[in-house]
N, C-alpha and C positions, 0 to 999 in steps of 0.2 A: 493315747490309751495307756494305763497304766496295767502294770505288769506283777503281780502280787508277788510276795519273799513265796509263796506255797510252790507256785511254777516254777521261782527259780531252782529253788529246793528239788525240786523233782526232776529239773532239765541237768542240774547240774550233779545227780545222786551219784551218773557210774563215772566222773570225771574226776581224774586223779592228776593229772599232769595238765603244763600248758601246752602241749599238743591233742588232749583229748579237748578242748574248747577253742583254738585257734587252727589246729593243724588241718591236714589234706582232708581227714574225715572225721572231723570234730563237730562239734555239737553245734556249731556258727553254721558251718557251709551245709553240715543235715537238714538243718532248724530252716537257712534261708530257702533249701531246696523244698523241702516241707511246704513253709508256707505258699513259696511261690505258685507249685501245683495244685493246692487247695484252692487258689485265690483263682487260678485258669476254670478248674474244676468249676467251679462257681459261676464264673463267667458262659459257660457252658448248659448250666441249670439255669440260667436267665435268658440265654439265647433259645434253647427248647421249649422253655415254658412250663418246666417240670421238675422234679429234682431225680436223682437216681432211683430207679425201683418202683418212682410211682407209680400206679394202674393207668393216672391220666397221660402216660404216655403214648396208651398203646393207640394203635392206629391212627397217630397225630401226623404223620405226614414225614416227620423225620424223627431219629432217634440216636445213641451214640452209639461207636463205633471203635472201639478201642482207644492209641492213644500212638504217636509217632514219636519218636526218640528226639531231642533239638538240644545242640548244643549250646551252653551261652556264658560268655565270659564278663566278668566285672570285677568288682571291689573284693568281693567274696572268692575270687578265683574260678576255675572251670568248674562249669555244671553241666551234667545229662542229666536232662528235664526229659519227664514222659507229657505230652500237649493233647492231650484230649482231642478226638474226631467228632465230624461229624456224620451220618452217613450221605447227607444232600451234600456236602462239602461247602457249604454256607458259613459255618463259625470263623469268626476273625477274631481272636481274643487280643484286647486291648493290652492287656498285662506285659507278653509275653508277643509281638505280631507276628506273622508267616513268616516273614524275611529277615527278625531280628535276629542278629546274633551275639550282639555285645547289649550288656545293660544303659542304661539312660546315664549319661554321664563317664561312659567308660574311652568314649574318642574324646571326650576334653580332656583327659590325664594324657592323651596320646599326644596332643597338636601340645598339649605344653610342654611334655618333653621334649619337645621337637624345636616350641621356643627357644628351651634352655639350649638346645646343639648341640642334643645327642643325636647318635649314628644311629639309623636304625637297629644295628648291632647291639648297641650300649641300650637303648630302648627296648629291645627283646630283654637282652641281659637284665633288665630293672624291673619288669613286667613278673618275669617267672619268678624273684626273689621277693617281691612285694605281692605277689598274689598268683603264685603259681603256675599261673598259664603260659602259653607256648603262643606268643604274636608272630606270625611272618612279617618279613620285610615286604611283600605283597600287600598286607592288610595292613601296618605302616602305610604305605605309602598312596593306599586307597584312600584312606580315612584325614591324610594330610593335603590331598589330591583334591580334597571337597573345598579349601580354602583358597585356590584358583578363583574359583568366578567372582569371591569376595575379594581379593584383591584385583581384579580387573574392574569392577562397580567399584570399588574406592577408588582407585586410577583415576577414573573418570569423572568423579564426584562435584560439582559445583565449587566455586572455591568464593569467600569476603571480596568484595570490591578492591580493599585497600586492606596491605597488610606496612605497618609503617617500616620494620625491621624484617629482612628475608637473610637468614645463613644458608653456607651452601658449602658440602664437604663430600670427598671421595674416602671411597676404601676399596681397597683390589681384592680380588677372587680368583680362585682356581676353578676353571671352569671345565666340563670334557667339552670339546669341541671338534666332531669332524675326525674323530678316533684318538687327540691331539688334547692335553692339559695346556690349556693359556690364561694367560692371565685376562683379569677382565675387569674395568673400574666401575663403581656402584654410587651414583652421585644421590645423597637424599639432597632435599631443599626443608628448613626448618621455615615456617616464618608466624612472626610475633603480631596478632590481633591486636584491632583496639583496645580487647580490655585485656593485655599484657602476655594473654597465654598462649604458648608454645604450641604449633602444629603443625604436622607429618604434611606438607604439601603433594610430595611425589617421591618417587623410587623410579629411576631410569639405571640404563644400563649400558656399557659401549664397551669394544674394543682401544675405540681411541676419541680423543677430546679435541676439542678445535670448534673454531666461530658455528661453522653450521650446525654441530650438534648442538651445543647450546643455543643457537636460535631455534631449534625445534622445541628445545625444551623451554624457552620463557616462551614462544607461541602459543604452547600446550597452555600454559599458567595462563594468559590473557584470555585463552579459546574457554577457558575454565570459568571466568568469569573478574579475574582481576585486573582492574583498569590504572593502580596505581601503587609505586614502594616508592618507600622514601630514600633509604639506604640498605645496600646488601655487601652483607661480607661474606667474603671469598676466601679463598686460600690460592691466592695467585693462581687461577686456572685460567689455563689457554683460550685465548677468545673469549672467556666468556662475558669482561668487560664491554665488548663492543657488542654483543647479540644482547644487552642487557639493555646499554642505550637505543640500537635498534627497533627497541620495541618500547623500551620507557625510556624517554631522551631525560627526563628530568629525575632520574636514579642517581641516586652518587653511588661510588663503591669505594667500600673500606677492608684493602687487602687484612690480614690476620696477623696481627701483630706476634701472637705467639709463636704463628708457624714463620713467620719472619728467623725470630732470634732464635729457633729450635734448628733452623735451616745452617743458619748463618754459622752455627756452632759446631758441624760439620767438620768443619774443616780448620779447627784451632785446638792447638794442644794444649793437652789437660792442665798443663801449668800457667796458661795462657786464659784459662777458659775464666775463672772470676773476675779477670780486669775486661774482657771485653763483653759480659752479663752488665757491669758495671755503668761502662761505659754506652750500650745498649739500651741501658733501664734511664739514664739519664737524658735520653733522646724523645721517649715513648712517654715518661712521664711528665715531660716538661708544662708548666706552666699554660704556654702560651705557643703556636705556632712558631714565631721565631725564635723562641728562646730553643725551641725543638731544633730549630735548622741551623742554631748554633753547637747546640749539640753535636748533630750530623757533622758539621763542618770538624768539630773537634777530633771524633770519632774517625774521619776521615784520615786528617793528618797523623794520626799515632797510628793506624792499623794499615792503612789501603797497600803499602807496601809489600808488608807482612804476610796481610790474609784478604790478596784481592778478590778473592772468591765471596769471602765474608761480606768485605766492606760495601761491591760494587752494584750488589740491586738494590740497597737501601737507597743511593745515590739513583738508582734507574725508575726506581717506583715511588717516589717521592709524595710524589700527584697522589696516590690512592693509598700510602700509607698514612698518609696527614691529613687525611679527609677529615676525621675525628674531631680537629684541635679546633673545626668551622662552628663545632656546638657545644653546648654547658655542660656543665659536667655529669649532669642528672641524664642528658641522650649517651656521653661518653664510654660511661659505664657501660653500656647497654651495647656500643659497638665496635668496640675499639679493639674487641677479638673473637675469635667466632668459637670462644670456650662454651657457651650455648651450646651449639652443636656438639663441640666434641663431645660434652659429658654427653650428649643423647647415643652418639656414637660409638662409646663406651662400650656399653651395652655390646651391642650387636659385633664389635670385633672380639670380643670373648667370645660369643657365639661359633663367628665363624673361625676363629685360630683356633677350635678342638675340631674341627674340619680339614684333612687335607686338601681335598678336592671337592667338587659338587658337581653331582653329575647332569645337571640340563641348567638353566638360565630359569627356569619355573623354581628350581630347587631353593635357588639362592632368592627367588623375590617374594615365597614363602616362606623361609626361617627369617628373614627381614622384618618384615612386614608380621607376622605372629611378635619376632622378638620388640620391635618398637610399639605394636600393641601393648605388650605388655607393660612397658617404660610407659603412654601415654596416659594410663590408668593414674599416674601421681601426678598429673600437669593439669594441678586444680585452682593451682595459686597466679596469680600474674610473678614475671619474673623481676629479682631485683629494680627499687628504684623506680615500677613503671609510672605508678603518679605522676611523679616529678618530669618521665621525660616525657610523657604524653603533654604535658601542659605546654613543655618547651616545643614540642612537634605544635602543637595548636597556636602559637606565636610566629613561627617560623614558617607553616605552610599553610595557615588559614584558609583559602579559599580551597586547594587540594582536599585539605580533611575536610572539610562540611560538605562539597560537592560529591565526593567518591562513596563519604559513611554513609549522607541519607539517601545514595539508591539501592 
């Protein structure tokens, strides 16, 4: 509907300042109050069957009845609405309903704040500067409260037969627990579809890691519907190597190269640190599986002494760092570190490091779970290279991929 220059001319005749048209009792928040009471008003004249005043009201069975005061908050800031009666107490206006108290779209600005990792505090704080009103942390946390059952129905969610590439990465939490802040690890599982793109498999949660946790959690993943991966990369987690083949024996795992050489550098002085990157990069990039184990052997003799802390898991985990070097270089790319995840990861520890603490286990699989929602909304494209390694997966695991994709 358009809006003629005459109306604006007349709505805008006693407005002098940008507070007589934006501010607490500017011509915006009058105008929206305005309409919005006419528009109930309305709804009220179609509900009786009559308009205000008409004769054909009298003796019709019902009639109005004044009008009750209803607070209601939105975009436009707080409003006292007067809501029309009726006297059979029958009207239920669509506009404006019994129970509402925020506008249509005013708890989606809430849960995305909430995405982003603010505190409920900082979220009252943004609320009353962008639109004046006054949120509890009650009403926060009601309104964030309703994304529960949505993330228990995604929990549970049916999952692809076969995902060819599964990442899998922790991040720790401050949790209240038992009157007590502890720490708590947060494992997502990423894994790469047939046709290339990234998805959110699960969010678990534990005090601590070990074989049986993780065979709950790939149980989960098969109870869910997935019968086969081809490769998963890890981040050196405890046990979870073996609860991986426990359930898929024909899994390879491909520890994380990054978190390898991130680890390893720990523990070497700064002046030290370029020559063993160096020597590091010359192991991970090699060629060929043994031109790599020549490396290592290289890599060995100049440092183990030095920095055996450095040198001695690369030498221990051998097996599952050089998984990679079994395939071309178009699957390589794709798993030879679990930067996939990180970058999804990303995300969500910015979230939670403006967090001290979180006060329940719900708290933390809520801001999660909203925040990686968010990130999912870009994962439209297949990830680097996928082409290429899906065709090398279909040489390599024939009868696997046609058996697992067409059920």
């Amino acid at each position: 509907m358009a809006i003629t220059d005459e109306i604006l001319d007349q709505l805008l005749s006693d407005c002098h300042t940008p507070e007589d048209i934006t501010g607490e009792h500017g011509i915006i928040k009058v105008l929206t109050k305005a309409i919005i009471e006419r528009a109930v008003k309305g709804e009220l004249s179609h509900h009786l069957g009559y308009a205000k005043h008409d004769p054909q009201g009298h003796h019709s069975g019902n009639s109005r009845n004044g009008s009750s005061p209803k607070p209601l908050i939105g975009d436009f800031g707080a409003l006292r609405l007067n809501v029309p009666r009726d006297r059979n107490g029958s009207f239920e206006p669509l506009m404006v309903s019994k129970h509402q108290r925020r506008w249509e779209g005013f708890d989606e600005k809430i849960i995305t704040m909430y995405a982003l990792g603010l505190t409920s505090r900082q979220m009252s704080e943004q609320l009353r500067e962008l639109y004046g009103v006054e949120v509890s942390a009650g009403l926060i946390s009601q309104v964030t409260d309703s994304v529960m059952d949505e993330v228990r129905t995604w929990q549970q969610r049916a999952l692809d037969p076969i995902y060819p590439i599964v990442y899998l990465d922790a991040l720790v939490v401050k949790v209240h627990h038992e009157g007590h802040v502890v720490n708590k690890s947060v494992y997502l599982a990423i894994g790469v579809n047939l046709e290339g793109r990234k998805e959110l498999l699960g969010i678990w949660m534990g005090t601590s890691e070990g074989a049986k946790f993780w065979l709950s959690v790939i149980t989960e993943l098969q109870s869910r519907g997935v019968k086969d991966i081809f490769v998963c990369c890890i981040d050196g987690l405890k046990g979870f190597p073996d609860a991986v083949r426990s359930v898929f024996p024909a899994t390879e795992i491909q520890l994380c190269i990054v978190h390898m050489v991130r680890n390893s550098l720990k523990y070497v002085s700064h002046k030290d640190r370029k020559q063993l990157v160096a020597a590091m990069r010359a192991i991970y990039r090699a060629a060929t599986a043994e031109d790599a184990a020549h490396a290592l052997d290289e890599f060995e003799t100049a440092w183990a002494s030095r920095y055996p802390l450095s040198v001695t898991p690369w030498r221990e985990h051998w097996a599952e760092l050089s998984t990679f070097f079994a395939y071309p270089q178009e699957i390589r790319r794709a798993i030879y570190t679990t930067t996939v995840i990180e970058s999804v990861n990303s995300s969500p520890r910015r979230v939670i490091g403006r967090r001290p603490h979180f006060p329940s286990d719900d708290a933390v699989y809520k801001l999660l779970f909203l925040s990686i929602q968010r990130i999912a909304k870009r994962w439209t494209m297949p990830i680097p290279h996928w082409a290429e390694a899906l065709n090398q997966f279909s040489i390599l695991f024939p009868k696997r991929l046609s058996s697992n994709s067409s059920n």
